[in-house]
Backbone bond lengths (Angstrom), bond angles and torsions (degrees), N, CA, C in turn:
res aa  C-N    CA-C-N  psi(-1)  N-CA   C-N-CA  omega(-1)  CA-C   N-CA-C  phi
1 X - - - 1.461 - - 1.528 109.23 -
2 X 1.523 106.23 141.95 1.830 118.03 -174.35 2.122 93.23 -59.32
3 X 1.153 99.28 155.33 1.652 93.85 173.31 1.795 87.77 -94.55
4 X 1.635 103.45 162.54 1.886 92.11 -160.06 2.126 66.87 -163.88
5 X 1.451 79.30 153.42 2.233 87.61 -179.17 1.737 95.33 -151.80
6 X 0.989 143.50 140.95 1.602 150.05 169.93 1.603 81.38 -57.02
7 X 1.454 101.68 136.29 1.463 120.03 169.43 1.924 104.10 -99.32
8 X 1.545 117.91 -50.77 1.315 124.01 179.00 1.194 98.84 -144.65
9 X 1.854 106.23 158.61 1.228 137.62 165.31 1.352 99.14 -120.39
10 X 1.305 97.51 148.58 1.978 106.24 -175.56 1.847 90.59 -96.96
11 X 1.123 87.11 155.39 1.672 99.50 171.01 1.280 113.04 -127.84
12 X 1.468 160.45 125.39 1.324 128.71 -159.73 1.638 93.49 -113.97
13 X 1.340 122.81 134.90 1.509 128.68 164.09 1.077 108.45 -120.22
14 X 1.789 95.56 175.04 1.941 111.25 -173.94 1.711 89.08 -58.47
15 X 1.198 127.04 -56.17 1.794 122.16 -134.85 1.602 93.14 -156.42
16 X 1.252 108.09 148.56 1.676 108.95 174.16 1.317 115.40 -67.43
17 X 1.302 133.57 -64.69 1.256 150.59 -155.79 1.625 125.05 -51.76
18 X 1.658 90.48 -43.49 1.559 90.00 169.93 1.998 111.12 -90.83
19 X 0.950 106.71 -12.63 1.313 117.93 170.18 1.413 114.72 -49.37
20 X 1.537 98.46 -56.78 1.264 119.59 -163.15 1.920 111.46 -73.04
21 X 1.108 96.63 -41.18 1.680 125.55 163.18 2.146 104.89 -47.12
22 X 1.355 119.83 -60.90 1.298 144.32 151.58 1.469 96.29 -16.21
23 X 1.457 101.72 -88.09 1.550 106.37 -153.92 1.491 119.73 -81.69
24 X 1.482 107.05 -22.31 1.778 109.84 170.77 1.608 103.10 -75.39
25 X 1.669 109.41 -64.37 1.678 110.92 -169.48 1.632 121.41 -63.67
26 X 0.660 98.57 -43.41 2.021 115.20 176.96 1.636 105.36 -82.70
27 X 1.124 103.00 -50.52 2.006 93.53 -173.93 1.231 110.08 -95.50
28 X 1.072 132.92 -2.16 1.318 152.39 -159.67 1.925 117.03 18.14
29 X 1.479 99.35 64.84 1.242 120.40 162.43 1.186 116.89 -91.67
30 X 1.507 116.90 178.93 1.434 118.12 -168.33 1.624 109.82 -115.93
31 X 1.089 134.88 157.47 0.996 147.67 -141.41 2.057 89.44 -129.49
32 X 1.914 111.96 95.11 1.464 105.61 -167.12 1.542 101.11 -99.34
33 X 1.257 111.61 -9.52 1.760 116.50 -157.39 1.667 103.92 -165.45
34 X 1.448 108.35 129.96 1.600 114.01 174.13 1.639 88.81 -152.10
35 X 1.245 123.44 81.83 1.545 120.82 -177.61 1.468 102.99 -128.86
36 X 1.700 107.26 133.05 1.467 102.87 163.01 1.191 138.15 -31.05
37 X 1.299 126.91 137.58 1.584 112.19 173.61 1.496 103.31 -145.88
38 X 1.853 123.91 -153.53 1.243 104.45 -166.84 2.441 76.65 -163.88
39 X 1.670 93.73 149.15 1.211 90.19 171.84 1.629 117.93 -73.94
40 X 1.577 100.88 -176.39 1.552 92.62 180.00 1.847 100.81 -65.37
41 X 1.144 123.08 -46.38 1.430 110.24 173.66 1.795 134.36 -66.61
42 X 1.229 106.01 28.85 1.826 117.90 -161.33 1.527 122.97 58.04
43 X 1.151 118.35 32.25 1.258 98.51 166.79 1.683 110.95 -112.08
44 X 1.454 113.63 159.78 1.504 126.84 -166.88 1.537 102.79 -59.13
45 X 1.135 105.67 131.54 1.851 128.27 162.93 1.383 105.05 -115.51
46 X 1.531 97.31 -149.77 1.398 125.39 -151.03 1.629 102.23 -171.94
47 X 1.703 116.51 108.41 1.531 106.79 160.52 1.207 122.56 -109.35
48 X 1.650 110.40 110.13 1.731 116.23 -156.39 1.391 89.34 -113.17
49 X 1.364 118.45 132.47 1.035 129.41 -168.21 1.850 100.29 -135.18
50 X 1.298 129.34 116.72 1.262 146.74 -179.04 1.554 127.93 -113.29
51 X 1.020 129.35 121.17 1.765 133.58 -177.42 1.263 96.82 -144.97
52 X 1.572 92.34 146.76 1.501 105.05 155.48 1.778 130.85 -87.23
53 X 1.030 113.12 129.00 1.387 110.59 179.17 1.388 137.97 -15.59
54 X 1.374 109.37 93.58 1.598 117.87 176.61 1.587 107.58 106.86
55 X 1.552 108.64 1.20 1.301 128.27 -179.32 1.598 122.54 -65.67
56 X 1.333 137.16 135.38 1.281 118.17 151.33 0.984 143.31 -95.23
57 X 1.632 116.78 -7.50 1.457 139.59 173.80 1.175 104.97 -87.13
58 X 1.563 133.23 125.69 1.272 141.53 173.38 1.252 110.29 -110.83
59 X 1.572 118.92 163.24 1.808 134.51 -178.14 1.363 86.57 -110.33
60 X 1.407 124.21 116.71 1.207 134.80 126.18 1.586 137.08 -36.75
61 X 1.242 136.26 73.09 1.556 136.69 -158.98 1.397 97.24 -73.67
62 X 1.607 102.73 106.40 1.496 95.05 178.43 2.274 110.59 -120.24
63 X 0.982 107.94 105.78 1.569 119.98 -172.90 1.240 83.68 -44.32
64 X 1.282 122.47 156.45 1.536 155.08 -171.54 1.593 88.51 -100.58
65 X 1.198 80.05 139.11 1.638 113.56 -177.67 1.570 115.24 -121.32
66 X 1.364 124.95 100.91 1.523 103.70 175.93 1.613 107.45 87.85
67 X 1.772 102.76 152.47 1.326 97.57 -179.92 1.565 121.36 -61.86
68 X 1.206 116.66 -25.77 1.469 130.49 -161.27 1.670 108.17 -66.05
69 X 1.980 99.98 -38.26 1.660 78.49 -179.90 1.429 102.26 -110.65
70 X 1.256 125.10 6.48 1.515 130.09 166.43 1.555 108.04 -49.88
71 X 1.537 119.25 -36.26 1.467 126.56 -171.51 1.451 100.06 -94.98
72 X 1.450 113.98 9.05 1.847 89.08 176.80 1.832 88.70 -122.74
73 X 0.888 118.46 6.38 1.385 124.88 157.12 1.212 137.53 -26.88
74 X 1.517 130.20 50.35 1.538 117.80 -144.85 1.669 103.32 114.43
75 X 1.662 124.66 -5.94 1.735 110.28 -169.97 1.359 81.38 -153.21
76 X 1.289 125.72 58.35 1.487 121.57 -177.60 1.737 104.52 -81.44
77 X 1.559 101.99 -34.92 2.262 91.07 166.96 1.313 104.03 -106.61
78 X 1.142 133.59 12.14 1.768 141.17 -178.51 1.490 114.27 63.87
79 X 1.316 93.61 60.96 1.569 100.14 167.45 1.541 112.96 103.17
80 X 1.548 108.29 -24.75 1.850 126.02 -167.14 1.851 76.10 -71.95
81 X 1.921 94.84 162.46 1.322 99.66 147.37 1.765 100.65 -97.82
82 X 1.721 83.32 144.03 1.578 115.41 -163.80 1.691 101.55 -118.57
83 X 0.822 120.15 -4.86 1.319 113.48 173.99 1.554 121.93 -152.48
84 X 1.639 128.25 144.38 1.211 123.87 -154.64 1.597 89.90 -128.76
85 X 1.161 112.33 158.62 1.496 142.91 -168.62 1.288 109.71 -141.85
86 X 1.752 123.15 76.01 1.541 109.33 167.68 1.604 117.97 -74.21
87 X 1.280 100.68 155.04 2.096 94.03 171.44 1.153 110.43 -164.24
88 X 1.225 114.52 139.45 1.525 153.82 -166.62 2.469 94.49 -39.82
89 X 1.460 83.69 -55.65 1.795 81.61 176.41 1.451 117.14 -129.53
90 X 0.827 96.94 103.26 1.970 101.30 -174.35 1.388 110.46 -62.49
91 X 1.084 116.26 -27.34 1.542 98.60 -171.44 1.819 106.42 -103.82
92 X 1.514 110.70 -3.85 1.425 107.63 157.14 1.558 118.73 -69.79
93 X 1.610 98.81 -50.43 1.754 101.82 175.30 1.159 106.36 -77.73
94 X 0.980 170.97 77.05 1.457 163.67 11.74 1.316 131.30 -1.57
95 X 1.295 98.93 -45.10 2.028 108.69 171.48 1.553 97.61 -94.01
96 X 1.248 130.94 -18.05 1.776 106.51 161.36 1.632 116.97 -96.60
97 X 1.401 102.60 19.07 1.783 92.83 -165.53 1.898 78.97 -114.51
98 X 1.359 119.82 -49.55 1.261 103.91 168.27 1.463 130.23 -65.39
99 X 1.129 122.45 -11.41 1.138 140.07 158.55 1.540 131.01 -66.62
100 X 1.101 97.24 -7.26 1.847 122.13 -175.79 1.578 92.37 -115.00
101 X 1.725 115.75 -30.09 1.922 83.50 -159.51 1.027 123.34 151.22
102 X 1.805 105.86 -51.26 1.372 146.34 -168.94 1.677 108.00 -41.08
103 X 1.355 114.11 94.62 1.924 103.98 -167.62 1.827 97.74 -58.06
104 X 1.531 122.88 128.66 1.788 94.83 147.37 1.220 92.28 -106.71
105 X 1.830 99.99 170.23 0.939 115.05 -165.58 1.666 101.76 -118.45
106 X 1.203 133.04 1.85 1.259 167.76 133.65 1.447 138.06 -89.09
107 X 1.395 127.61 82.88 1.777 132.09 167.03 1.078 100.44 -30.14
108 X 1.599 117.22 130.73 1.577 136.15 -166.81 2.147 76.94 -71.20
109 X 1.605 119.76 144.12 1.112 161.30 136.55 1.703 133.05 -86.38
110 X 1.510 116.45 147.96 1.450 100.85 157.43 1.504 107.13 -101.29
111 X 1.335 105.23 152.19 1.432 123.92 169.89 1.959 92.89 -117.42
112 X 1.397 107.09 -176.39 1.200 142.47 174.93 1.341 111.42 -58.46
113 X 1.604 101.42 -69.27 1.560 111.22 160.76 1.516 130.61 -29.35
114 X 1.651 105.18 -49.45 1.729 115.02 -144.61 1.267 87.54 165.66
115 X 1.583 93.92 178.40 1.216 128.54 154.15 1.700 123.28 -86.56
116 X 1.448 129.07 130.93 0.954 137.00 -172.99 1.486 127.43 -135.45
117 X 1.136 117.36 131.06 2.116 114.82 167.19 1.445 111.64 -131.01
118 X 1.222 122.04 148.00 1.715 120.15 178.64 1.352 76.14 -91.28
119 X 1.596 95.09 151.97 1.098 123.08 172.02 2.101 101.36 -136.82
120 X 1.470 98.52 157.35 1.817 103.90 165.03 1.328 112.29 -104.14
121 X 1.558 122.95 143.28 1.459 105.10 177.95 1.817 104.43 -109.78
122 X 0.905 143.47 -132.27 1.659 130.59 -136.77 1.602 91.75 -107.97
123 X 1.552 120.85 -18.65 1.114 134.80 -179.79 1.529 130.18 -88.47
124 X 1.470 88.49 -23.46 1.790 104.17 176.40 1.564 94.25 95.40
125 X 1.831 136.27 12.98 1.031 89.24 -177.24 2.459 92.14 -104.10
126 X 1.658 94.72 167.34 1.452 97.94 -171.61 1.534 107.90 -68.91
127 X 1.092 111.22 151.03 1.450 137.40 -178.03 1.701 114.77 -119.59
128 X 1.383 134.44 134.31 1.297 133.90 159.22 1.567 115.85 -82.06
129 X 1.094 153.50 114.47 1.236 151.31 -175.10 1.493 105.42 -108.87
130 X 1.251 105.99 99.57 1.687 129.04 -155.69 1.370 116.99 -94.47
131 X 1.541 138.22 118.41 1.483 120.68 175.83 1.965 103.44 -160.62
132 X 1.370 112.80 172.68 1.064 96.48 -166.93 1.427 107.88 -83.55
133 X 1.474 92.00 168.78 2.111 95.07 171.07 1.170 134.56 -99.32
């Protein structure tokens, strides 16, 4: 079998900009791609492309299009946490993510795994913020 890795996951938000603001200033990811683009029918986009440092999996910031993904805006796994955040020091990113703003909706705990807290990101949808214990 070819070796094969997820390059991006789309995330859908209201607007790029503050999104983008979200995931560089508060999560402190990097900002790999902000290039014009165009829908499948020609009209003007945005290809925002987001990772965290040293990362190979990137978030695709993709603005909501239409009522259909305007309503998943914020409920992209329906309420599940849908997305995980491992990091090197949990209890540093925790005191700068609450320190930025960042609502959780869960007090970081130990599990088996790690250490863990839900967190919301700019969209409302939940996040795991993952590190060891």
């Amino acid at each position: 079998m070819n070796r094969a890795q997820i390059d991006l996951v789309a995330l859908i938000v209201d607007e790029y900009d503050p999104a983008i603001a979200f995931f560089t200033g508060v999560l402190g990811f990097d900002l790999v791609e902000d290039s014009p683009s165009l829908t499948n029918d020609g009209r003007p986009k945005r290809w925002v492309v987001v990772r965290p440092p040293g990362a190979q999996t990137g978030i695709l910031l993709a603005r909501a299009d239409g009522d259909r993904q305007r309503a998943a805006v914020g409920d992209q796994a329906a309420g599940r946490v849908g997305f995980f955040l491992r990091v090197d020091d949990f209890d540093a990113a925790y005191a700068r993510m609450t320190g930025a703003g960042v609502t959780f909706v869960r007090e970081p705990r130990t599990e088996p795994y790690g250490r863990v807290a839900v967190f919301l990101d700019i969209a409302g949808n939940r996040w795991d913020l993952l590190g060891t214990g």
